[in-house]
SEDREN-405216 format. One record per residue (C-alpha): y, x, z; residue number from 0. Coordinates in steps of 0.001 Angstrom, whole numbers, plus 500000, padded with zeros to 6 digits. Layout:
{{Y,X,Z},NUM}
...
//
This chain:
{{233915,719740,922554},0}
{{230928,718154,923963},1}
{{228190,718160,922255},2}
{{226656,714344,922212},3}
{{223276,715397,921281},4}
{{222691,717694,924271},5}
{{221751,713691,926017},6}
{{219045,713414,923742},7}
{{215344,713877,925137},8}
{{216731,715250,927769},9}
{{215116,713610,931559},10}
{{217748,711737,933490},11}
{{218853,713423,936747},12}
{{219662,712504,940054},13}
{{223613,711220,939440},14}
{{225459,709488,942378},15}
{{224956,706040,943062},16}
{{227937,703882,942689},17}
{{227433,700114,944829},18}
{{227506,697115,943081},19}
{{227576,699218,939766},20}
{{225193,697078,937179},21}
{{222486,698439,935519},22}
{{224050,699040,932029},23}
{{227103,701152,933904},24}
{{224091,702772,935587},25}
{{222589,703851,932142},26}
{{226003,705075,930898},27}
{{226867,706742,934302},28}
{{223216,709003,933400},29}
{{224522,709430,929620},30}
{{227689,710619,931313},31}
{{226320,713036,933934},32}
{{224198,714747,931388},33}
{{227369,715166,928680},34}
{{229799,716561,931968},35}
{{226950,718727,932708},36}
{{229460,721596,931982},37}
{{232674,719787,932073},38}
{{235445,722158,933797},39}
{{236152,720765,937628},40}
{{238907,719530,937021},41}
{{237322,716615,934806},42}
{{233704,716976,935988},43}
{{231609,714798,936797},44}
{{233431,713871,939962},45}
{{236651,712656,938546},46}
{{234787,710345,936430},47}
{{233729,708459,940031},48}
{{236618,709056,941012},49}
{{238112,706957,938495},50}
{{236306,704822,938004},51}
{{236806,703825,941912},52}
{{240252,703792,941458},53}
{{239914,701056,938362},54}
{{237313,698591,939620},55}
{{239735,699054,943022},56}
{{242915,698410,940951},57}
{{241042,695138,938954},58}
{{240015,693493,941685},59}
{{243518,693029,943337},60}
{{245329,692489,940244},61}
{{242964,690443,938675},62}
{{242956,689436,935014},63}
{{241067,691959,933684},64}
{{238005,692179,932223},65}
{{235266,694396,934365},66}
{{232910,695180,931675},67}
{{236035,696733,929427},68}
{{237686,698521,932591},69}
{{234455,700017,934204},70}
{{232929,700869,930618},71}
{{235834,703014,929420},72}
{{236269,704409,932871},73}
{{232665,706004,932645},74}
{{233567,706955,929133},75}
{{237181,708156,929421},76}
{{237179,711756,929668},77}
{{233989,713275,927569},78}
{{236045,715768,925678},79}
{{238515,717672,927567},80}
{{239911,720771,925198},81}
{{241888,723099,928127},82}
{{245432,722134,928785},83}
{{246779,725005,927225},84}
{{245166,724564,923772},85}
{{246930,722931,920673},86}
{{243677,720646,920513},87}
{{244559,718747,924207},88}
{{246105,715864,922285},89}
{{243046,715103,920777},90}
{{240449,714654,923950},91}
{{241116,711112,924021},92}
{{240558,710339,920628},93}
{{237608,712519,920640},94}
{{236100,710860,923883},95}
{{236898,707710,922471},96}
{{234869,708172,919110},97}
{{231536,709593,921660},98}
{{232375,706579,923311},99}
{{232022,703993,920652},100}
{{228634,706133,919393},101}
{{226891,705711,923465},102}
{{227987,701672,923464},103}
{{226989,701083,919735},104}
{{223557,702794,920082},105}
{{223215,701104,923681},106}
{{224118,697489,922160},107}
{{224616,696515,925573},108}
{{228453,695378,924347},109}
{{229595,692858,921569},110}
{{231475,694967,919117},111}
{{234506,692886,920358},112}
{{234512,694631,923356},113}
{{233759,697869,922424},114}
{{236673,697775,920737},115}
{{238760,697240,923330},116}
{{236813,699948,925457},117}
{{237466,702381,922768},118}
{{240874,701219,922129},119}
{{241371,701850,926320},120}
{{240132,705349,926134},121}
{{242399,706166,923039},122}
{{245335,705375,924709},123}
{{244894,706213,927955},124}
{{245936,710163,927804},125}
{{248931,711166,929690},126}
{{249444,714046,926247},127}
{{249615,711285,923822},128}
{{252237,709639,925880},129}
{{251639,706379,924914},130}
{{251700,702462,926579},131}
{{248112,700917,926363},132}
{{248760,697430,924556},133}
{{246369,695430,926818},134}
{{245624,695287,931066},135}
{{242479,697001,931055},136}
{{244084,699771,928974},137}
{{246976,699610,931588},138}
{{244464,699769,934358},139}
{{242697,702725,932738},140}
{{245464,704834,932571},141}
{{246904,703719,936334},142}
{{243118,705015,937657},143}
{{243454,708246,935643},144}
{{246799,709142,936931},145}
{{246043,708371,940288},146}
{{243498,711065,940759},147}
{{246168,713338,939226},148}
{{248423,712862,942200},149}
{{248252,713072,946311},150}
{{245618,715888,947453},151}
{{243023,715604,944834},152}
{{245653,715886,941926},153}
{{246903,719464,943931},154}
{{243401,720368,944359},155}
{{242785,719273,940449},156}
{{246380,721237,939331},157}
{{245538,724735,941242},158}
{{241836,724895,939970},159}
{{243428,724408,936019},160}
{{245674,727022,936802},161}
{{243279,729199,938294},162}
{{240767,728578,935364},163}
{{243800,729500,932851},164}
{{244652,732413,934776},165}
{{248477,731508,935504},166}
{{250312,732678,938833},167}
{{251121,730344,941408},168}
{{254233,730470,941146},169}
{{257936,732125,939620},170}
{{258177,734771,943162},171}
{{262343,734523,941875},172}
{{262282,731104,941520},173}
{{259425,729286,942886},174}
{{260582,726013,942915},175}
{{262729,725962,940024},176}
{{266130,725593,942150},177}
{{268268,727628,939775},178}
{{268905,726487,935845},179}
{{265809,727987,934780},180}
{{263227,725259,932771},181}
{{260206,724618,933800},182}
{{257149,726337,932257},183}
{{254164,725394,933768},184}
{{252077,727161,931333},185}
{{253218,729889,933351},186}
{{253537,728889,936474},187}
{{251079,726551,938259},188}
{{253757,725255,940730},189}
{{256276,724138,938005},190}
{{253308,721211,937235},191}
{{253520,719666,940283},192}
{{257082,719216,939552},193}
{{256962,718695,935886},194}
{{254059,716718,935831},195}
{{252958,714950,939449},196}
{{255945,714170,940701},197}
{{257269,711669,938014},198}
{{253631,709732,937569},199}
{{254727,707048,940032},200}
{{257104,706092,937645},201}
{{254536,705555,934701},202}
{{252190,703177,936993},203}
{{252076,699651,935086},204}
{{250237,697810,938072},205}
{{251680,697335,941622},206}
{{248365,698481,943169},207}
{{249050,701781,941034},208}
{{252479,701980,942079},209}
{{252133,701007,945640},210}
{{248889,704218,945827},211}
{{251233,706628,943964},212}
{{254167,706206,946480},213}
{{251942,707413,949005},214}
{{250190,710041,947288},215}
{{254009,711238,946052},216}
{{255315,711636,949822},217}
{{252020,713573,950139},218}
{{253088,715873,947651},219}
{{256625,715973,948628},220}
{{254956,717154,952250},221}
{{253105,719770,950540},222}
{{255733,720941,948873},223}
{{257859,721091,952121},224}
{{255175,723140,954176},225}
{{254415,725617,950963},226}
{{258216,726125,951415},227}
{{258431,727552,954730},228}
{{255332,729271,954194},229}
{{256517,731133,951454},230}
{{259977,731497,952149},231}
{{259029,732603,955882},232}
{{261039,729855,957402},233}
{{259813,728042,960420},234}
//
């Protein structure tokens, strides 16, 4: 778990500079950066901009939403990620989301109104927990979050969990589960892409979600295809 107090007295680095980002987002982004400091890379530092790209992106063309509860819980989403392996996973979200409310209470930059509802987005929005956020920004949350899990970043993001949990690539009998065998991919890294990132374009609740993760499927689906005949030695 992170530890919240490792922020305090500590000087603010250098963090990346995000346009058009206001100057409260700026002071969480630096409360951010300094929690992340030793965040795995799979939900570093990185995916947090990432993210939080993806939502401000996905809020301005659906429109509706309120910026200041979509960018807020963006920045905030992901401050305690237990590995995906451990019986503690299901409760990052709920964990982040309690830091969360701590950084926006003690910043009083937010009516408690909508900290709420940036806390509430941040409960809800793990893919574990497998639940529907109740309002648009919560929605928009968890379409920006499963986006980076998909296309070449979510490979990229799926291989360096697998490395970092020291499983194989993939079954050499089976390696893309084509017999009745299940899927493990605690196992198997491979078996996530098709557990796991090939069915998130079907969770997406906003068309700009759905229209990215169409895309960033067929780029999978083409990865998948050239892994094939690279491991199966077939031109």
């Amino acid at each position: 778990m992170v530890d919240y107090s490792y922020s305090i007295g500590c000087s603010m680095r250098n963090v990346d500079k995000v346009d058009g980002m206001t100057g409260k987002l700026e002071q969480i982004l630096k409360t951010v950066e300094l929690l992340l400091h030793y965040q795995s890379p799979a939900h570093d530092f990185q995916h947090i901009l990432r993210v939080y790209r993806n939502a401000e992106m996905i809020s301005k063309k659906e429109q509706g939403a309120d910026l200041d509860i979509v960018l807020a819980a963006a920045l905030l989403h992901d401050l305690v990620v237990y590995p995906k392996g451990s019986m503690k996973a299901v409760h990052s979200a709920d964990e982040s989301a309690d830091i969360a409310k701590k950084i926006l209470s003690e910043q009083n930059y937010y009516s408690s109104e909508k900290i709420e509802k940036i806390v509430c987005a941040i409960r809800t929005h793990s893919y574990s927990k497998r639940m529907i956020p109740s309002t648009l920004e919560g929605k928009i949350l968890q379409d920006a979050d499963r986006l980076d899990a998909i296309g070449a970043i979510g490979i990229a993001r799926t291989f360096s969990v697998g490395g970092s949990e020291n499983r194989s690539l993939y079954n050499s009998n089976d390696p893309f589960c084509e017999s009745d065998r299940e899927l493990d991919d605690t196992r198997w890294t491979l078996d996530h892409i098709k557990k796991k990132l090939l069915i998130l374009k079907n969770s997406m609740h906003t068309k700009t979600a759905r229209e990215i993760a169409e895309q960033r499927t067929d780029f999978i689906e083409s990865f998948l295809n050239q892994l094939r005949s690279e491991i199966l030695c077939r031109k």
